[in-house]
C-alpha positions as CSV (number, residue, x, y, z in Angstrom):
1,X,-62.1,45.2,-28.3
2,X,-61.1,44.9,-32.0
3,X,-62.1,41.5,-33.2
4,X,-59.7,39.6,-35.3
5,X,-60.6,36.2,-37.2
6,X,-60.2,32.7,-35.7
7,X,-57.3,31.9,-33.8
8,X,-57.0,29.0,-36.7
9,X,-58.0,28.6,-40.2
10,X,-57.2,32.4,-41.4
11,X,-53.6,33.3,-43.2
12,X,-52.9,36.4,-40.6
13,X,-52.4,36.5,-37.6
14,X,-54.6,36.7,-35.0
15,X,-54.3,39.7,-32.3
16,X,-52.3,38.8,-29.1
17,X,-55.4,39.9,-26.9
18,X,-57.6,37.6,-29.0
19,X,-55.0,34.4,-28.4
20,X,-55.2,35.8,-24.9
21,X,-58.7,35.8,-24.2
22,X,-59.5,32.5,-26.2
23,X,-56.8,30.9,-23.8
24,X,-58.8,32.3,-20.9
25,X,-61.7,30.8,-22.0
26,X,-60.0,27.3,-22.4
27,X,-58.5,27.7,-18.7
28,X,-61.8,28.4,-17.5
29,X,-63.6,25.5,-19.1
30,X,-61.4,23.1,-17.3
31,X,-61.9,24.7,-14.5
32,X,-65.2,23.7,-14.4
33,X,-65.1,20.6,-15.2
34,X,-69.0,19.3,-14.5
35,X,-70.6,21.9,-16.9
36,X,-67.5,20.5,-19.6
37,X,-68.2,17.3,-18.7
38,X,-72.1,18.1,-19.1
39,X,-72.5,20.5,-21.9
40,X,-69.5,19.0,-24.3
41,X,-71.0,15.2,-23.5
42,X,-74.7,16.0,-24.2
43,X,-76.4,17.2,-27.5
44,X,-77.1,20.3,-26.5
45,X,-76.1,22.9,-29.2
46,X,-72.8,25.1,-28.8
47,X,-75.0,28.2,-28.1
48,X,-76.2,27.2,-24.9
49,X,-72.7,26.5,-23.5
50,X,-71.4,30.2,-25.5
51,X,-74.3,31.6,-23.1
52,X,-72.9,29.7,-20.2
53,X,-69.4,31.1,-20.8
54,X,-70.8,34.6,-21.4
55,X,-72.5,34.3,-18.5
56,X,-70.0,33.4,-15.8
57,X,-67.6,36.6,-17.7
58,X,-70.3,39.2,-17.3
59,X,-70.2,38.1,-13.7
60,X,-66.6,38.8,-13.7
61,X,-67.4,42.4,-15.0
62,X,-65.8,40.9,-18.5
63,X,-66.9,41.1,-22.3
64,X,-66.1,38.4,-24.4
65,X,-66.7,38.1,-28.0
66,X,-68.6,35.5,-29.0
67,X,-66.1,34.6,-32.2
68,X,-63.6,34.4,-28.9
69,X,-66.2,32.1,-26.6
70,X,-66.4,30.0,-29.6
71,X,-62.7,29.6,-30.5
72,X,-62.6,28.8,-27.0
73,X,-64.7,25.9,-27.0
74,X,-63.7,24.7,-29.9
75,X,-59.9,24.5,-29.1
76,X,-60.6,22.9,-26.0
77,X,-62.4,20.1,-27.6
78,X,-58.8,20.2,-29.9
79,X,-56.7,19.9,-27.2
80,X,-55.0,23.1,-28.2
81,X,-53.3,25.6,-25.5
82,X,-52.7,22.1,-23.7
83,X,-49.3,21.0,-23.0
84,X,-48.9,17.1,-23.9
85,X,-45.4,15.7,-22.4
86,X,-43.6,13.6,-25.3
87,X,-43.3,9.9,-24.6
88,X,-40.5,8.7,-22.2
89,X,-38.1,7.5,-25.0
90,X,-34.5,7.1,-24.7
91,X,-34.3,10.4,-26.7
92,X,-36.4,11.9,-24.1
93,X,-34.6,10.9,-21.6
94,X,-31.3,12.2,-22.9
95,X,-32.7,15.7,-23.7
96,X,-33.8,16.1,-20.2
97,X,-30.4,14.6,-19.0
98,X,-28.6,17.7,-21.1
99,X,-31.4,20.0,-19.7
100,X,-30.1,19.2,-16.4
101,X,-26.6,19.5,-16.6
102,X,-26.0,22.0,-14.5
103,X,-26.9,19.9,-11.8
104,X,-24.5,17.2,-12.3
105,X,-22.3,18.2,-15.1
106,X,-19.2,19.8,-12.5
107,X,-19.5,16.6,-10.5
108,X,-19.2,14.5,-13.6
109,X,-16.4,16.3,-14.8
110,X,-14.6,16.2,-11.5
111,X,-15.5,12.1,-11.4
112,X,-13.9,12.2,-15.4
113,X,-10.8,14.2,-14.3
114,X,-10.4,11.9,-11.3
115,X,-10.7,8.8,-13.2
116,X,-8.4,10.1,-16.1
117,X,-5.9,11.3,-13.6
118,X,-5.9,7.7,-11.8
119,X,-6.0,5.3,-15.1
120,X,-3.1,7.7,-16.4
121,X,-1.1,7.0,-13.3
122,X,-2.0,3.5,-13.0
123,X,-0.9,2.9,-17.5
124,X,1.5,5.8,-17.8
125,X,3.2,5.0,-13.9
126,X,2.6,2.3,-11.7
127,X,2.2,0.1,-14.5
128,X,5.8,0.8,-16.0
129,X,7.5,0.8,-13.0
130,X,6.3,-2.1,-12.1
131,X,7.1,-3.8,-14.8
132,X,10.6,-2.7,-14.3
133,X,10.8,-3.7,-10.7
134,X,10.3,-7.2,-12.3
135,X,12.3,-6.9,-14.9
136,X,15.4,-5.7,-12.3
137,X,14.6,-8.7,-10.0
138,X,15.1,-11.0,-13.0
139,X,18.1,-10.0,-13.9
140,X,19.1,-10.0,-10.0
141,X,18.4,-13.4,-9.1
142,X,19.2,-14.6,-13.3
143,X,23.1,-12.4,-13.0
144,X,23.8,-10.7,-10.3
145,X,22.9,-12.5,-7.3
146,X,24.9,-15.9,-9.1
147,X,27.6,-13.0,-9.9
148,X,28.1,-12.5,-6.3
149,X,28.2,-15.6,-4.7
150,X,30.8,-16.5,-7.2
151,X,32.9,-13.3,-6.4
152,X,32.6,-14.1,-2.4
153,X,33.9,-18.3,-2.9
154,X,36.6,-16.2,-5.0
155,X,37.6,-14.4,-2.5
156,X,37.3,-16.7,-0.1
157,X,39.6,-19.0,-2.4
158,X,42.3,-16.3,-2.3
159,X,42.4,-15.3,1.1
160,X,42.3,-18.9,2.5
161,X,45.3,-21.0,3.9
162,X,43.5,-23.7,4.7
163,X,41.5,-26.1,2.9
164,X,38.5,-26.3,5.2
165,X,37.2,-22.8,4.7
166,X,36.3,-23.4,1.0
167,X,35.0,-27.1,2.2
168,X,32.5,-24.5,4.6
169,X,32.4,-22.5,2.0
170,X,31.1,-24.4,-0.9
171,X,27.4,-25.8,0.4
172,X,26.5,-22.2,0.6
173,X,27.8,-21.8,-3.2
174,X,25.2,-24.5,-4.0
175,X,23.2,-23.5,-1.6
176,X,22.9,-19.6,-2.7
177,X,22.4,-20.6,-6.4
178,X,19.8,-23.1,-6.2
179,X,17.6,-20.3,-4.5
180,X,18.9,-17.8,-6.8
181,X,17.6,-20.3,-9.6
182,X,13.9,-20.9,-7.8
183,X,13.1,-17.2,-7.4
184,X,14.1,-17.3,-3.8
185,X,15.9,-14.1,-3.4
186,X,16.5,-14.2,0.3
187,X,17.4,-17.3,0.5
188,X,20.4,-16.1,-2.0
189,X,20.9,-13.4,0.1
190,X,21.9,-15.3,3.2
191,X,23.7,-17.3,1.6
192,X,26.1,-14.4,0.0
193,X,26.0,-13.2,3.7
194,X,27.6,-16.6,5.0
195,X,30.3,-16.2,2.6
196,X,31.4,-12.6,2.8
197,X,31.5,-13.6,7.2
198,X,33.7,-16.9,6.2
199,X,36.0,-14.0,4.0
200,X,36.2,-11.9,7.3
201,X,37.0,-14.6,9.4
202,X,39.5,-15.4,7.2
203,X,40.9,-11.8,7.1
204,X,41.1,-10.9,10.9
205,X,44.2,-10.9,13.1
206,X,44.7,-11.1,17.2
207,X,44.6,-12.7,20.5
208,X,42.0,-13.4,22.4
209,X,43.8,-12.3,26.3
210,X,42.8,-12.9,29.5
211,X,41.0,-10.4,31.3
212,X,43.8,-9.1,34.5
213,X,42.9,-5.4,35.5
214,X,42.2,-4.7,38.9
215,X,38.7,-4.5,40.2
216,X,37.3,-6.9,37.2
217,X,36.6,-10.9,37.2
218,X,39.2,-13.1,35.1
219,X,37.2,-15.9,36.3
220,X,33.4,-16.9,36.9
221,X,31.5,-19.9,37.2
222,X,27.5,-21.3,36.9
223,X,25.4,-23.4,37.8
224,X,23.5,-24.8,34.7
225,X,20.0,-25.0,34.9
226,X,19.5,-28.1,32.3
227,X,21.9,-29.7,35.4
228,X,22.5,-28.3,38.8
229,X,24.8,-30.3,40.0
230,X,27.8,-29.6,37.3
231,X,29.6,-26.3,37.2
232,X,30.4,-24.7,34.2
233,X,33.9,-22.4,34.5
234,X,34.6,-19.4,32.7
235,X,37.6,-17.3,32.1
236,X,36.6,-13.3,30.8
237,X,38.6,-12.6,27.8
238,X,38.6,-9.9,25.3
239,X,39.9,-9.5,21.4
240,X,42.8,-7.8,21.0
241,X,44.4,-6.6,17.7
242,X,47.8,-5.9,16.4
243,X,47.2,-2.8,17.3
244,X,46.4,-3.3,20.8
245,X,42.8,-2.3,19.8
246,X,39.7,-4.0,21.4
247,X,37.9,-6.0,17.8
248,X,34.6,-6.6,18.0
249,X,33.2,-10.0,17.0
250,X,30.4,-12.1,17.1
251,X,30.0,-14.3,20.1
252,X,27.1,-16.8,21.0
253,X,25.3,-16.6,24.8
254,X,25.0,-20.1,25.3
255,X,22.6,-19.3,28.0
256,X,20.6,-17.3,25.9
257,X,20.7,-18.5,22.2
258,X,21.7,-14.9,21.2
259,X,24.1,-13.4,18.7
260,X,25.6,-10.6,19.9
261,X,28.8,-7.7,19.0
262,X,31.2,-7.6,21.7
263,X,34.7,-7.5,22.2
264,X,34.5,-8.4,25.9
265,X,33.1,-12.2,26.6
266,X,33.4,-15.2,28.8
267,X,34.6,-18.3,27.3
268,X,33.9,-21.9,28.8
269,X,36.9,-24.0,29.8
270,X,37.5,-27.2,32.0
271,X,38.0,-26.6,35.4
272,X,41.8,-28.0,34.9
273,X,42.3,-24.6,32.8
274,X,40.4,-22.6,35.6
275,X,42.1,-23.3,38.3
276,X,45.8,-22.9,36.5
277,X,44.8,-19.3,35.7
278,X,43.8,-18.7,39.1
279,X,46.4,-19.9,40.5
280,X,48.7,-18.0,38.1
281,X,47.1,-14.8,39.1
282,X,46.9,-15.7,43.2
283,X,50.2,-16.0,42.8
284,X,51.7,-12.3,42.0
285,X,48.0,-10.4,41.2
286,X,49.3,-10.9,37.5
287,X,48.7,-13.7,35.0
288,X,51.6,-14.4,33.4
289,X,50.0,-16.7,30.5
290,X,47.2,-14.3,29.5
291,X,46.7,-15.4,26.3
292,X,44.5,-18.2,25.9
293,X,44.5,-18.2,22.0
294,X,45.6,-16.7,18.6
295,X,43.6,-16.0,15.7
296,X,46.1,-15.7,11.9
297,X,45.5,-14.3,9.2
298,X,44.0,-16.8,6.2
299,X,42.6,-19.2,9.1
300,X,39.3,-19.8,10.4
301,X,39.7,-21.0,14.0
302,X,41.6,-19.5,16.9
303,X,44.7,-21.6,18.6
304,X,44.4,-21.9,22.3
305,X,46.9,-21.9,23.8
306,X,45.0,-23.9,26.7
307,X,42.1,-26.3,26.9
308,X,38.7,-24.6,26.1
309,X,35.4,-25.8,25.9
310,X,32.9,-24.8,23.3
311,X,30.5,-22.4,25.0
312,X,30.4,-18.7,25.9
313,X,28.9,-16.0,27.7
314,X,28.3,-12.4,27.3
315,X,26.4,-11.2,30.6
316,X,27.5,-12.3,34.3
């Protein structure tokens, strides 16, 4: 085996299989640690420990120089060919968060995208539109809402030919507005929907005639149950307009409390008007008088042409 200079201390450089072998030695000194601990902690001279070394290679069938034993000891005792971690810094710690970016750099970057993706939509987006929708439902209740209410009086003004429609008309003007004006938008809303159904009152036309077809009821009566011993009489009616076709309008079940489109109903009527029809009908099978009441044009309320009570029904 050629032998080279120290591992240290010379300007060349040592041979590879010298670095080699004095590493070997090193690894082999802290493998046994009680003759380190013994020969490196006592006054014994270097030799003896050289001849220990020497020793346990010849064993293992191996030559070492002793230039190679002794670079050997003598970089143990330096701490060379020993690896000494840096100290946990907050530089450390970042260089061994960038050596492991493989790891978690594709979830990060999916987290960033994700992130990026849902801030833009939240500041480029929602945020925008939002604003918007605001802005919109200021101007609603501020404009148009106000706007409307006045053009539904208006046209209830027109239409009218009768003083108490715009007296029914005007509470919901004040009424509609004020909410407008507090932020109350469906309170405004109702109130605009009161109006334009005082305008269609106003606007329809026909009779309301008393049901006479064969096989079908002109007449019924009840039994309330808030009083059992009164009877309430009905006569069965239906809308008709100039036309002759059925209208559909909104009737009250007095029984039930419900609101409901129909253009068939039962109206309630004292028991005077009841039996007249009947007997009208008993007479020939045909009612002569068969309509009880006309709705004009530019009114609210219906003329009857009999006695009625208030109260309907629109099941039997």
């Amino acid at each position: 085996m050629a032998s080279g200079g120290a591992i240290t201390g010379q300007t060349g450089k040592a041979p590879l299989d010298d670095v080699m072998l004095a590493m070997d030695v090193v690894d082999t000194l802290r493998h046994e640690q009680n003759l380190v601990a013994r020969e490196l902690g006592a006054t014994a001279r270097e030799a003896e420990l050289i001849e220990r070394l020497r020793k346990i290679y010849h064993d293992q069938g191996i030559e070492v120089p002793d230039h190679i034993l002794k670079e050997g000891v003598k970089a143990l005792a330096e701490s060379r060919f020993t690896y000494t971690p840096p100290p946990d810094t907050f530089s450390t710690q970042l260089a061994r968060l960038y050596v492991s970016r493989q790891r978690w750099g594709r979830t990060v970057l999916i987290g960033v995208v994700v992130l990026a993706v849902v801030l833009g939509g939240y500041f480029l987006a929602y945020r925008p539109y939002q604003a918007g929708m605001e802005a919109a439902a200021r101007i609603e209740l501020a404009e148009e809402l106000p706007a409307r209410i006045d053009a539904a009086y208006q046209q209830i003004f027109n239409e009218t030919k009768v003083q108490s429609a715009l007296e029914v008309a005007e509470p919901w003007v004040e009424r509609g507005k004020a909410a407008a004006e507090r932020g109350d938008r469906e309170d405004a809303l109702a109130a605009i929907e009161q109006l334009e159904a005082i305008h269609a009152t106003l606007l329809a036309e026909y009779s309301i005639r008393i049901v006479n077809r064969p096989g079908e009821s002109t007449g019924i009566w009840r039994f309330p149950e808030s009083n059992t011993e009164a009877t309430n009489y009905y006569l069965v009616v239906e809308a008709v307009g100039s036309d002759d076709d059925l209208v559909t309008l909104p009737i009250t079940n007095e029984e039930t409390g419900q609101t409901e489109e129909v253009s068939t109903w039962a109206i309630r009527v004292p028991d005077v008007t009841y039996e007249s029809v009947r007997a009208d009908r008993q007479d020939d099978g045909i009612i002569q008088r068969n309509i009880l009441g006309i709705k004009q044009y530019g009114f609210l309320d219906t003329d009857y042409t009999m006695p009625v009570l208030d109260g309907a029904i629109t099941q039997w």
